[in-house]
N, C-alpha and C positions, 0 to 999 in steps of 0.2 A: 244641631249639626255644625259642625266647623267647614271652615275653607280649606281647601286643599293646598298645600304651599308645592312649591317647585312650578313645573310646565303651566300656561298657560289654559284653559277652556279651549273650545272649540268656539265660542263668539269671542274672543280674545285673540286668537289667531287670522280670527274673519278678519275684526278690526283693524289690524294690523297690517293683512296682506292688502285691505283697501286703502289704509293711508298709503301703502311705498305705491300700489299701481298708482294714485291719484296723483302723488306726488311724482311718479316715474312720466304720467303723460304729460302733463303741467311744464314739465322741463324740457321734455320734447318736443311739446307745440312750442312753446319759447323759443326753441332751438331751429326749427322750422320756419316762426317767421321771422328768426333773426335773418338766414340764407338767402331765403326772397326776398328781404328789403336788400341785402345784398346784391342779387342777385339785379332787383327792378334797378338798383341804384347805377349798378357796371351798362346797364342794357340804355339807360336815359343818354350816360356819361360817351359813349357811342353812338347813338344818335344825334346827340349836340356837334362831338367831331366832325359826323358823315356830311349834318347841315352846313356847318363850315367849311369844310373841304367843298364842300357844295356850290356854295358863295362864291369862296378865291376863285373857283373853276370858272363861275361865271364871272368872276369879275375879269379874267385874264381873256378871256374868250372872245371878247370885241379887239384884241391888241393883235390876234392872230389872224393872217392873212388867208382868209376859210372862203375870202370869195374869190381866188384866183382860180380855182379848179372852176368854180360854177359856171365862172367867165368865161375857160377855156372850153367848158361842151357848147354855152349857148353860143359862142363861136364858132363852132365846128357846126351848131345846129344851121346858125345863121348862111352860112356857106354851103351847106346843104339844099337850104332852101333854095339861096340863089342859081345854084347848080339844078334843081327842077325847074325853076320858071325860066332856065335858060335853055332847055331840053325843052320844054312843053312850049317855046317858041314866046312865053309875053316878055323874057327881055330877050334885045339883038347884042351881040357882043361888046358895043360901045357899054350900053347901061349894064352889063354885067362887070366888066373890068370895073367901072365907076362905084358901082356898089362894093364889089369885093374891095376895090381900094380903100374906099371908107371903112369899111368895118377892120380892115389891118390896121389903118391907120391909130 
């Protein structure tokens, strides 16, 4: 019996359609983790910025004058207080002016 010439068999076409899907995923997973390395590289590349921006922030952060507000409540704190112990009778108004003067001063 001879071979048939023209169209392929039907295990000839199997063969066939398995090589392009194999070769069709092969490219695609290729493809896929080209993007994520892409991807993890952009995601690092912004992380390193954020630490840095991170840094200068701290490093500018001691030059800024952040304890004048703190100063001004526990001033107001301190004033307060003296304003109770001068109402609750333990200082008399000499040691209350005395103290308030101090802490303006």
């Amino acid at each position: 019996m001879g071979r048939r010439a023209g169209r392929p068999g039907l295990l000839g076409t199997m063969a066939r359609t398995a090589a392009v899907a194999g070769t069709a995923t092969a490219v695609s997973g290729r493809v896929q983790q080209g993007q994520q390395q892409r991807a993890q590289a952009e995601y690092d590349q912004q992380q390193v910025a954020a630490e840095q921006a991170a840094a200068q922030q701290a490093q500018l952060a001691p030059q800024q004058p952040a304890a004048a507000p703190a100063a001004g409540n526990s001033l107001m704190d301190e004033l307060e207080r003296l304003a109770q112990m001068k109402s609750s009778g333990i200082l008399d108004d000499a040691e209350f002016t005395a103290a308030k003067a101090k802490l303006l001063a």
